[in-house]
C-alpha positions in Angstrom: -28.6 18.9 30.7 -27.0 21.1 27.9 -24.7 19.1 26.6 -24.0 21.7 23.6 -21.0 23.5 25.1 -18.5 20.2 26.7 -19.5 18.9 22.9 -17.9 21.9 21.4 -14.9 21.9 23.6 -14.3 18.3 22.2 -14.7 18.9 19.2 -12.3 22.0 19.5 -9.5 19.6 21.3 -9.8 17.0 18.5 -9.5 19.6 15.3 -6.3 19.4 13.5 -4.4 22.6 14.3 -3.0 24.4 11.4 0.3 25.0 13.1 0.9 21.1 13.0 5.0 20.3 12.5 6.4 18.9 9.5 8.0 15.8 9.9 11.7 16.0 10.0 13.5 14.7 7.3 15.1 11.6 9.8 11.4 10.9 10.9 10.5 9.8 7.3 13.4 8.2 6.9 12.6 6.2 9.9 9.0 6.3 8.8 10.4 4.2 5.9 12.4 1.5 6.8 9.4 0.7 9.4 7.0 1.0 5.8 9.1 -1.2 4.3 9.3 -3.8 7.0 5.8 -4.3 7.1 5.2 -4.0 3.0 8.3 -6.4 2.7 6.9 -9.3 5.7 3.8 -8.7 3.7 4.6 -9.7 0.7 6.7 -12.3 1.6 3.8 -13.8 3.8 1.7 -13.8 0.8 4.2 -14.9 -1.4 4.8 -18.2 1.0 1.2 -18.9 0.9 1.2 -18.8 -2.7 -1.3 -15.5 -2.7 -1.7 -12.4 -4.8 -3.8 -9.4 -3.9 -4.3 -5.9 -5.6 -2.4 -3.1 -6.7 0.8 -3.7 -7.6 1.9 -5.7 -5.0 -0.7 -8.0 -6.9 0.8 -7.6 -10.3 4.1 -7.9 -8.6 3.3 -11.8 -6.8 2.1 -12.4 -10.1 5.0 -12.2 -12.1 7.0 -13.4 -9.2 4.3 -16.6 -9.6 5.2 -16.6 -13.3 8.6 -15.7 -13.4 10.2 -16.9 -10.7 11.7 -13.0 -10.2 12.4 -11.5 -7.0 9.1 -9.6 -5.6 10.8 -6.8 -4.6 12.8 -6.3 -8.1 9.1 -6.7 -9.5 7.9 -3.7 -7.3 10.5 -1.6 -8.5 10.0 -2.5 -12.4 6.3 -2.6 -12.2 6.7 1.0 -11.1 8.5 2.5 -13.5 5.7 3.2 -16.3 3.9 4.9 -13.2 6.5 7.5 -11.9 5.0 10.3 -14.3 1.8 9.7 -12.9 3.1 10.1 -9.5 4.7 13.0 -10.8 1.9 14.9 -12.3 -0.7 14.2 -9.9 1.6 14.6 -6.2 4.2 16.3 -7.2 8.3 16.1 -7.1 9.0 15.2 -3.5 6.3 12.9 -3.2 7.5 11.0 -6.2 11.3 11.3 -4.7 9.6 9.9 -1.8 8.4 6.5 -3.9 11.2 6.0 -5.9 13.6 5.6 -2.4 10.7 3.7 -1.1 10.5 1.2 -3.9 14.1 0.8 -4.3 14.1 0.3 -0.6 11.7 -2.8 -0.9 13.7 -4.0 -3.8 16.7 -4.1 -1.4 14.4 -6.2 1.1 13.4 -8.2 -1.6 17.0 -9.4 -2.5 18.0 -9.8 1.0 15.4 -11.5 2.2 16.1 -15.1 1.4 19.6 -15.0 2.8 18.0 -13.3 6.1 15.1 -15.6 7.0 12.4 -17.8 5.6 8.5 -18.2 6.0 6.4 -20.9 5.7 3.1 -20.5 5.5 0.7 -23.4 7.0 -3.0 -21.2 7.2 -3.9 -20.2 3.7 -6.7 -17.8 5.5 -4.0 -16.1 8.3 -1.7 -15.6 5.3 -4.9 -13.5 3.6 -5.5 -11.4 6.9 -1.9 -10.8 8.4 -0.5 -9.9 4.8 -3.3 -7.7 3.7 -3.1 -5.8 7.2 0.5 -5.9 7.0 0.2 -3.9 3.7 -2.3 -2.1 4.7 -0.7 -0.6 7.6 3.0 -0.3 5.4 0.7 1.6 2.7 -1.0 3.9 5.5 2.8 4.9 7.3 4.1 6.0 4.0 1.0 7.9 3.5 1.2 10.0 6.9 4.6 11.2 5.2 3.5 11.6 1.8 4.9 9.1 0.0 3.7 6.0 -1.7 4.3 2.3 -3.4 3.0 4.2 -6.4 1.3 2.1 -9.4 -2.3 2.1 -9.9 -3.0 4.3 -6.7 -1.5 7.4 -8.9 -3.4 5.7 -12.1 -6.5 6.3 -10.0 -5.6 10.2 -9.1 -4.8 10.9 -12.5 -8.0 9.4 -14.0 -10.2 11.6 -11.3 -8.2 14.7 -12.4 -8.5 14.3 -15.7 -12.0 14.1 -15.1 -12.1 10.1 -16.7 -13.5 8.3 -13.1 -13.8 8.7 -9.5 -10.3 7.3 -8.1 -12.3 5.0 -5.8 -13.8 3.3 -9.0 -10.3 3.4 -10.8 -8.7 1.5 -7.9 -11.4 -0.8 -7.5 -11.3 -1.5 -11.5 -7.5 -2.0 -11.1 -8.0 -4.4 -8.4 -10.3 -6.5 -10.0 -8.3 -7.0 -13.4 -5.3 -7.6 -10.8 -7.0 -10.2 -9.4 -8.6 -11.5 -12.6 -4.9 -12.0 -14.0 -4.0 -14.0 -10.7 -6.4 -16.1 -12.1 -3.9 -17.3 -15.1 -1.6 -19.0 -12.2 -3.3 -19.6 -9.1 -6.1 -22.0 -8.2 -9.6 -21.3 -7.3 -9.0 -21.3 -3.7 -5.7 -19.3 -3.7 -7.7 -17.2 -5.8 -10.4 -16.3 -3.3 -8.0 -16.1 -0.3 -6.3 -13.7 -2.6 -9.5 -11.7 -3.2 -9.8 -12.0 1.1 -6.2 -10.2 1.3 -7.4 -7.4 -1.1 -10.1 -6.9 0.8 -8.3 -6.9 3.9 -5.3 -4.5 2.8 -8.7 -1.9 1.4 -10.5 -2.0 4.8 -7.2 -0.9 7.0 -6.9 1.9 4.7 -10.5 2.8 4.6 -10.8 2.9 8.6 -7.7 5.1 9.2 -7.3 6.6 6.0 -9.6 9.7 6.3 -9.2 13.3 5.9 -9.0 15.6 9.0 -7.8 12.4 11.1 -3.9 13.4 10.4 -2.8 17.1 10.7 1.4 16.6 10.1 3.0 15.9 7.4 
């Protein structure tokens, strides 16, 4: 049985069409506060359990850890040395785009304890629901082109300049992250913390790929 021609109709069916729509401007701003739900339960999942993880939701647990500071007012300072990055690698709307989405999470972050409270009773489902939590939160921002920005635009700049693969600089990033998480957690929040990293990587390596997504 040729199989050659229902396999090409498929295929044709399934390829992104170049007239794909734009989103509207109230789709990502929708797009956003559902981004920031999941980022914000995230982190506040992890933060219950007394967990880190990378990027810079990672440095910012840390210095919550340390400084007792709201995690979402740590998102937002964090940031700030990155916002050129952002800028020179995606552009002007996409760093518009991460500076309403981390002022957003800082919002969460402040109203958060007067809105509800987590405990946190599994060290290992707090690893796995916050990293997918993330994860997802991370991969709704980017279908509308935004970001949490930090070391994710490190990485992009460092392949454009020509320094390192981003996959390598993201991985590096992580792993000194993590390696600082070390200064203030134990060794087994540690490794549930390396679990939650590894988590939050895999969501965005299985629907993170190129073609998968034609709108914007």
């Amino acid at each position: 049985m040729d199989i050659s021609k229902p396999a090409a109709r498929l295929a044709e069916k399934l390829k992104p069409r170049g007239d794909a729509r734009k989103h509207t401007r109230l789709e990502d701003a929708l797009a956003f506060c559902i981004a920031v739900l999941l980022i914000g339960f995230g982190l506040a999942l992890l933060q219950a359990a007394g967990l880190a993880t990378g990027g810079v939701a990672g440095i910012a647990l840390i210095l919550h850890f340390a400084l007792g500071w709201p995690t979402g007012v740590l998102f937002l300072l964090v940031n700030l040395p990155f916002y050129a990055l952002v800028y020179r690698t995606m552009g002007g709307e996409f760093t518009l785009k991460t500076l309403i989405v981390n002022a957003m999470l800082a919002g969460f972050g402040a109203l958060a304890p007067h809105v509800f409270a987590l405990q946190s009773k599994n060290g290992v489902f707090a690893a796995l629901a916050g990293g997918v939590l993330l994860g997802m939160g991370v991969l709704a921002l980017a279908r509308h082109r935004a970001s949490v920005g930090g070391t994710s635009a490190l990485a992009l700049y460092a392949q454009e300049r020509g320094w390192m693969r981003a996959g390598h600089v993201q991985a590096l990033t992580d792993f000194l992250v993590l390696a600082a998480a070390a200064t203030v957690l134990d060794l087994e929040h540690l490794a549930l913390s390396v679990l939650s990293a590894l988590t939050l990587s895999l969501v965005l390596v299985l629907n993170h790929k190129p073609g998968r997504y034609a709108g914007f």
